[in-house]
C-alpha positions in Angstrom: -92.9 -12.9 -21.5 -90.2 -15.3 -19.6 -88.8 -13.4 -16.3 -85.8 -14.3 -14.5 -85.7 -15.0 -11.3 -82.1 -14.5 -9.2 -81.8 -17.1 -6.3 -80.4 -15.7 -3.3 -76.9 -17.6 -3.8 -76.7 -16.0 -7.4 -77.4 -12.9 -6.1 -74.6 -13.5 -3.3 -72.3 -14.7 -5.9 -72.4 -11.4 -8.0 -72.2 -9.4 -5.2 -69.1 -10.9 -3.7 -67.4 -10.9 -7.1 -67.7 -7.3 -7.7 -66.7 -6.4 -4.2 -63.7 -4.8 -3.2 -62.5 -8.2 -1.5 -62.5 -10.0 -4.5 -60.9 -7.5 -6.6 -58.4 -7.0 -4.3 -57.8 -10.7 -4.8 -57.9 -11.3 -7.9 -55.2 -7.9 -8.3 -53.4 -9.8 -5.7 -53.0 -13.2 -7.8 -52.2 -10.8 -10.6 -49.3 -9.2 -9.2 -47.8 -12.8 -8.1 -48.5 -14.0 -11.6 -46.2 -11.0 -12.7 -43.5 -12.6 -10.6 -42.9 -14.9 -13.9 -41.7 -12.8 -16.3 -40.1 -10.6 -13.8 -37.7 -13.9 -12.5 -37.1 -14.0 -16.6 -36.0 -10.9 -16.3 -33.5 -11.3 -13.5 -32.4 -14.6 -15.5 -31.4 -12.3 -18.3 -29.8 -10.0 -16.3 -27.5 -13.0 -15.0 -27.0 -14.7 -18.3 -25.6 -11.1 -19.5 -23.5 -10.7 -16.3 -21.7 -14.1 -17.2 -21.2 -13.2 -21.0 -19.9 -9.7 -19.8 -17.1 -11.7 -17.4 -16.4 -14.2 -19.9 -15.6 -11.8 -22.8 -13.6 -9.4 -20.0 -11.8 -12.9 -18.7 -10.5 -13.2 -22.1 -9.7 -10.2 -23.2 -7.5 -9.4 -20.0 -5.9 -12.6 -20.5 -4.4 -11.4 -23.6 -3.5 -7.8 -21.9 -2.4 -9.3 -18.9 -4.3 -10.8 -15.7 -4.1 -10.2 -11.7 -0.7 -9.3 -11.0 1.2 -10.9 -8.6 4.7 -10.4 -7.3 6.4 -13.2 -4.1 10.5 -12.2 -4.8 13.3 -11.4 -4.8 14.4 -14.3 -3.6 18.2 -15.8 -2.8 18.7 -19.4 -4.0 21.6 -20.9 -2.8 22.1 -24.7 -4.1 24.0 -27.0 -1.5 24.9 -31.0 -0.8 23.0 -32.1 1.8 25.2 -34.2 4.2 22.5 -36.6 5.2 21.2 -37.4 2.1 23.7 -36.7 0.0 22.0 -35.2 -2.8 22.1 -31.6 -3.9 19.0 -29.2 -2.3 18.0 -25.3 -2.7 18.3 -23.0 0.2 16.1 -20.1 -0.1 16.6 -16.7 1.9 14.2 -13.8 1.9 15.6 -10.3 1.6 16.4 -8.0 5.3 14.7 -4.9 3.8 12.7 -4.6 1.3 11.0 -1.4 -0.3 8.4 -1.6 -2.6 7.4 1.8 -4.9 4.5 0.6 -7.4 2.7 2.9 -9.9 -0.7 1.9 -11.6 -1.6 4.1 -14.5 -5.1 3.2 -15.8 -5.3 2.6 -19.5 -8.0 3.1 -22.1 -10.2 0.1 -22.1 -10.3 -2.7 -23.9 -13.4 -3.5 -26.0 -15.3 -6.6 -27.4 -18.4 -5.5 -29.0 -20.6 -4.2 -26.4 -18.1 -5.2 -23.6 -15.3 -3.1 -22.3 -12.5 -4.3 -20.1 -10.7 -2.1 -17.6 -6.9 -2.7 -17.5 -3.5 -0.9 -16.1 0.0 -0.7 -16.7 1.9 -0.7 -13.1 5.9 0.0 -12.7 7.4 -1.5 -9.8 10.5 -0.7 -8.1 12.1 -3.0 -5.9 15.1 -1.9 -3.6 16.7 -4.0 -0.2 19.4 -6.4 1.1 20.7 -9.4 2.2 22.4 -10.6 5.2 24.7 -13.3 5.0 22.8 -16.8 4.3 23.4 -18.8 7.4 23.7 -22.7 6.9 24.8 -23.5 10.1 21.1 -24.0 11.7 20.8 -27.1 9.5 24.9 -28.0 10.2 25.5 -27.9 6.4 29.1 -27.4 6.3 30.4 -24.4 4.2 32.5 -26.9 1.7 28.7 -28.2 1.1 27.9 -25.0 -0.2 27.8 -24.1 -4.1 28.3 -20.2 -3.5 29.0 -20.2 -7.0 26.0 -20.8 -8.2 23.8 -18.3 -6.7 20.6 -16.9 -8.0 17.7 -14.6 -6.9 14.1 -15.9 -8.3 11.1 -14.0 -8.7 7.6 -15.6 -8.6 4.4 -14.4 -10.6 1.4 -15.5 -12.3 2.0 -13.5 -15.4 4.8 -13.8 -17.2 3.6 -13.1 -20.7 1.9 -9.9 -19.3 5.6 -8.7 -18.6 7.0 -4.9 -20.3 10.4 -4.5 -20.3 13.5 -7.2 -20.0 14.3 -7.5 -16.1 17.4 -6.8 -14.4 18.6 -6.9 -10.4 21.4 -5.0 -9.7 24.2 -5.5 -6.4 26.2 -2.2 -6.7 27.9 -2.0 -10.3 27.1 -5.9 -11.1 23.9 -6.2 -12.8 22.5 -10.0 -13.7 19.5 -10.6 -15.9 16.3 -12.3 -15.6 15.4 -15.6 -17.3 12.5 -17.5 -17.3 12.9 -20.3 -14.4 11.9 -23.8 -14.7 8.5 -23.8 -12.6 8.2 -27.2 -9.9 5.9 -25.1 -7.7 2.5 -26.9 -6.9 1.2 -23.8 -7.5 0.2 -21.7 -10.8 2.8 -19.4 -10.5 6.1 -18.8 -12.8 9.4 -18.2 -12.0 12.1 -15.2 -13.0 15.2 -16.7 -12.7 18.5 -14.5 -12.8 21.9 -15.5 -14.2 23.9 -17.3 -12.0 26.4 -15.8 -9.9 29.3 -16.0 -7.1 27.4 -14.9 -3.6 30.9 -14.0 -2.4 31.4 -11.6 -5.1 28.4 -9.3 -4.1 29.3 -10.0 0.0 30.2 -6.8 0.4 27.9 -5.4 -1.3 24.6 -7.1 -1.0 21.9 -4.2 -1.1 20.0 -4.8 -4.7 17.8 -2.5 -6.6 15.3 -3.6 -9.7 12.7 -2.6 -12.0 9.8 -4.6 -13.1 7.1 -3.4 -15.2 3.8 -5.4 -15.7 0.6 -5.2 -18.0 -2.2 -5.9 -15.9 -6.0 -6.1 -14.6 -8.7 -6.7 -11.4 -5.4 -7.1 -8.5 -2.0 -6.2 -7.4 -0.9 -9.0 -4.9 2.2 -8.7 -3.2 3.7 -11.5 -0.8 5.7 -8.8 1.8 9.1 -11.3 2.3 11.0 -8.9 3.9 12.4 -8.8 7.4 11.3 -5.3 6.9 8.6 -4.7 4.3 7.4 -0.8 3.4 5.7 -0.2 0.2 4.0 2.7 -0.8 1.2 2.5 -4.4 0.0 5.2 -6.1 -2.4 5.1 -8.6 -5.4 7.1 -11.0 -8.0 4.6 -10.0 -10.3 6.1 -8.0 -12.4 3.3 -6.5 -9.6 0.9 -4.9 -10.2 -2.5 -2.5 -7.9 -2.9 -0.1 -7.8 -6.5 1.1 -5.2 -9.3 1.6 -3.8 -10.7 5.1 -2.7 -7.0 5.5 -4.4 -3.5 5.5 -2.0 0.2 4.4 -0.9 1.9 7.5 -2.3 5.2 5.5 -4.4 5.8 2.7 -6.0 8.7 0.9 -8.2 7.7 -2.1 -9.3 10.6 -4.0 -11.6 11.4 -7.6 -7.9 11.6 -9.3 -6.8 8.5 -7.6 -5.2 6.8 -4.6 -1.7 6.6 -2.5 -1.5 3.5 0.0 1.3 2.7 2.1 1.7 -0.3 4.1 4.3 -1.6 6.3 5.0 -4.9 7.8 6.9 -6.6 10.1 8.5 -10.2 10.3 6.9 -10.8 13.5 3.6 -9.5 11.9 3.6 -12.9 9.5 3.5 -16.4 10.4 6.7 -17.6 7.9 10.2 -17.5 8.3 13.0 -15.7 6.6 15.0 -18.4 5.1 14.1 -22.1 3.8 15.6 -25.4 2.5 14.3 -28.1 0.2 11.4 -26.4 -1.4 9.7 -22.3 -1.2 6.1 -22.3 0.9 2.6 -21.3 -0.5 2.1 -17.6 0.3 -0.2 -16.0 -1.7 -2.7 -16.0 1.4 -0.2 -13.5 3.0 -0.2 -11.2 0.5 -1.4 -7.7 1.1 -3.4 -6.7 -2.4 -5.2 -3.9 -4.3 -8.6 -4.1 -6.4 -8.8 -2.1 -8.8 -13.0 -2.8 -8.9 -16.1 -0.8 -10.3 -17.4 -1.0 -7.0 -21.3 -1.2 -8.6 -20.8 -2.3 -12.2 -24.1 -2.0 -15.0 -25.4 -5.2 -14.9 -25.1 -5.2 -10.7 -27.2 -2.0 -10.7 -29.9 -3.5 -13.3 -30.2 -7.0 -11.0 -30.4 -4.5 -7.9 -33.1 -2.7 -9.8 -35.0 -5.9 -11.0 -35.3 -6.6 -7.4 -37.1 -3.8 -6.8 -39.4 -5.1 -9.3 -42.4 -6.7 -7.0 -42.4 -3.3 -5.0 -43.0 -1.5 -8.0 -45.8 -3.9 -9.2 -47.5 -4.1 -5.8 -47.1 -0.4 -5.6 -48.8 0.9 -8.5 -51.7 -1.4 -8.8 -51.9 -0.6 -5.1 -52.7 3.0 -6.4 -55.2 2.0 -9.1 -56.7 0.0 -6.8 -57.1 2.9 -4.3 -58.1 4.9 -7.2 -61.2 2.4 -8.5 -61.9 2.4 -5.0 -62.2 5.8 -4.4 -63.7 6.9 -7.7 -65.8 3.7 -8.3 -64.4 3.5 -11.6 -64.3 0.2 -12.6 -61.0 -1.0 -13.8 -61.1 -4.7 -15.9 -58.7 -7.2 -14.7 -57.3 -7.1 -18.3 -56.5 -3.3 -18.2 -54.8 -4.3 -15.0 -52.3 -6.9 -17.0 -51.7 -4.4 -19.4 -50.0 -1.9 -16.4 -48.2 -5.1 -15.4 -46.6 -5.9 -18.5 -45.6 -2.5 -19.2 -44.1 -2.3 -15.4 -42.2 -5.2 -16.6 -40.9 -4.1 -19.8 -39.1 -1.2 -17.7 -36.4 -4.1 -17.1 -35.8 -5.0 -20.4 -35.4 -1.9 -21.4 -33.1 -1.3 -19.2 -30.6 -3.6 -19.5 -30.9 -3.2 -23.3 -30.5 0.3 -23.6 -27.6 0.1 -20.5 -25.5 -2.0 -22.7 -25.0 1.2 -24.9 -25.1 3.9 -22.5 -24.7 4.2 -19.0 -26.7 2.9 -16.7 -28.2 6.7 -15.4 -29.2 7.1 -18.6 -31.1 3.9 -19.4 -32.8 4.4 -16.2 -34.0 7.9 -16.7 -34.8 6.6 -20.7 -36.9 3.5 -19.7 -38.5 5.4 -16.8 -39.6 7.9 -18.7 -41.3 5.6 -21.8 -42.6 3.4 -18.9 -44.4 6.3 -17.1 -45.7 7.8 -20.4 -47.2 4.8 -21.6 -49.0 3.6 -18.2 -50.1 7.5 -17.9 -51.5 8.0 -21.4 -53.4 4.3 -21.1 -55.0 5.7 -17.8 -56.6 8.6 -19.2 -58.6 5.8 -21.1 -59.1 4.0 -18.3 -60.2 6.4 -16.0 -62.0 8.8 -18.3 -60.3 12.1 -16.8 -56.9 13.9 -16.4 -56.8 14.5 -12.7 -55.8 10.5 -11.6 -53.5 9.9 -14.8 -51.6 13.2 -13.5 -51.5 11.6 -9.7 -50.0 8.5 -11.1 -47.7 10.1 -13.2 -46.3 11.7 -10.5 -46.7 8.5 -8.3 -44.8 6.6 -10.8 -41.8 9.3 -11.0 -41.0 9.6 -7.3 -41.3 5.9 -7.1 -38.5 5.3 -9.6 -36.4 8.0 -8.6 -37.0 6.7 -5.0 -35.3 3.0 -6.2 -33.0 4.6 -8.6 -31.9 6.7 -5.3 -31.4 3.3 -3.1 -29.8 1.5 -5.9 -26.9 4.7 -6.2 -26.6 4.4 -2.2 -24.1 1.7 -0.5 -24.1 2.6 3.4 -27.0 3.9 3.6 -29.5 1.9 1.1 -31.2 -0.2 3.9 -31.6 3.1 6.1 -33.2 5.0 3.3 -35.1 2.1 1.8 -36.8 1.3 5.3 -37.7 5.5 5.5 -39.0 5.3 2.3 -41.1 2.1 2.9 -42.8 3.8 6.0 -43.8 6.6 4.6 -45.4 5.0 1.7 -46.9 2.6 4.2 -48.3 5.6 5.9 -49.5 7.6 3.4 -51.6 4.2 2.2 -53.0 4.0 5.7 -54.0 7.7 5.3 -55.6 7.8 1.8 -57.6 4.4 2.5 -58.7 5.1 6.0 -62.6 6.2 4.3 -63.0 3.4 2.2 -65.8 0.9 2.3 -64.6 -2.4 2.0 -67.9 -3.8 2.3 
């Protein structure tokens, strides 16, 4: 008959092994181990992200991109007496009023992929005062009035509706496209040419200009005077740009903004010689933007990932604890995986439907699967109930925070406590010995 004999360091070693220390542990390497497949996840999420912008990029690009308007402008060729060559004077408008409309249309699609666009009107009206040459002592004999022009810049010419005229009174003069020397990406609109001196007296213009568009409006506000009011059915506008509206009212049918700005409100000048400046940084402008798009909702949510982890094997662990059920390390992989497959699931099922209902889908198969694998586990129906519920106000706790913009830290950090406390509460008779 052969007996075994346990040395005291083999009977320390099983006993530290199946204490609650070293479970705790090894859970604890578990859940950073899960970290791996969870960054995967997050990598996918990105890698979709890009695809999504690079199929919208081009897609809009054939509709019509950011839309950007820096005119009208009076262009005025004269010989310069110093130099003797022939320059451009350029002189910006006294008034200017600016009515745009934005009507959102139906989206454009690419497989999967769907591209939000507009078609904006815009209607220009304002005038002139007399161009004044005399600062630079440019004699009026130097000056070709003749051969006049007003130019209009933009960074879309293709993405134009309609032909575009400028009207002085009962003389109307068509656009053209300019030959663009700018530095800049921008195009010129060029009008015909025409005698300054025979619109003198009448020097207030009016214009239409109708554009196919996406993501922006950018106006450069050249006036002496600059109002514009924008009206739109987008509901979920940006303001930005070196200027904010003076009033605003954005509601679920749409938005009205209305800015107003001065001369002595910008740092450029009314009138220049040689060459036009660079002003698209003192443009005021208008997103049209999906403030918290699909796939920024699923990365949001995938961050939330360790939480979730930590959370739930925090409950078994409480459970086996409690109970003195033992739970394998294996059984706890399983619960991991699954946790982790939420993600993909996500983002797949997201891609067809909205993102409320992939969330409320994936939750639901996630907490089905982890609660029906329990009842194996722990041999009974009460703790696979309690962690069915566990696992439902947990996601609908994240789902909350991820739908919340202001107040997502404030709510998150409640939330946190109170799981913190309840923890505190529940393990507070445990022997951790």
């Amino acid at each position: 008959m052969e007996i075994n004999i346990k040395t005291p360091e083999q009977t320390e070693n099983k006993s530290f092994f199946q204490s609650s220390t070293a479970k705790m542990m090894m859970v604890g390497i578990l859940t950073l181990v899960l970290l791996i497949p969870l960054f995967f996840v997050q990598d996918l999420i990105t890698e979709r992200s890009i695809r999504q912008k690079e199929v919208v990029s081009e897609t809009t690009s054939k509709w019509g991109g950011s839309v950007y308007v820096y005119g009208p402008i009076l262009k005025i060729p004269y010989k310069n007496p110093v130099s003797g060559r022939s320059d451009f004077a350029y002189f910006f408008p006294d008034e200017l009023k600016n009515t745009v409309s934005a009507k959102m249309e139906k989206p454009l699609e690419r497989g999967i992929f769907k591209s939000n666009v507009f078609s904006t009107k815009m209607n220009f009206t304002g005038s002139y005062s007399k161009p004044n040459f005399q600062i630079r002592n440019i004699p009026n004999e130097n000056v070709y009035w003749n051969q006049a022009k007003i130019i209009i810049r933009t960074t879309n010419l293709k993405s134009l509706k309609d032909e575009v005229k400028i009207n002085f009174g009962s003389q109307s003069f068509k656009f053209e496209p300019g030959n663009s020397e700018e530095k800049d990406s921008t195009q010129t609109l060029e009008s015909t040419t025409f005698d300054y001196n025979s619109i003198a007296n009448s020097r207030y213009f009016t214009f239409d200009i109708s554009f196919n568009g996406s993501k922006q409006i950018k106006i450069v506000p050249i006036g002496k005077t600059t109002d514009c009011k924008m009206t739109s059915d987008w509901n979920s506008p940006n303001f930005n740009g070196n200027f904010s509206p003076i009033s605003r009212e954005v509601t679920k049918n749409g938005f009205i903004a209305n800015w107003k700005i001065l001369h002595f409100n910008r740092p450029f000048a009314q009138q220049y010689f040689e060459s036009l400046p660079e002003l698209s940084n003192y443009a005021f402008a208008t997103d049209f933007i999906t403030p918290v798009d699909e796939y920024q909702q699923n990365e949001r949510a995938s961050k939330y990932g360790f939480l979730v982890i930590g959370l739930t094997f925090l409950i078994f662990f409480l459970i086996q604890s409690i109970s003195k059920i033992n739970i394998h390390i294996f059984q706890y992989s399983m619960i991991g995986i699954a946790l982790v497959m939420f993600y993909t699931l996500l983002i797949s099922i997201t891609e067809h439907s909205s993102f409320s209902l992939a969330y409320i889908i994936a939750a639901i198969a996630v907490i089905a699967l982890i609660s029906l694998y329990s009842i194996s586990i722990l041999k009974n129906k009460k703790f696979p109930a309690f962690i069915a519920i566990s696992l439902s106000v947990l996601y609908s706790f994240i789902y909350v925070i991820i739908q919340l913009e202001d107040y997502a830290l404030l709510v998150g950090s409640i939330g946190l406590f109170a799981i913190l406390a309840a923890v505190m509460y529940f393990s507070r008779k445990i022997d951790w010995k």
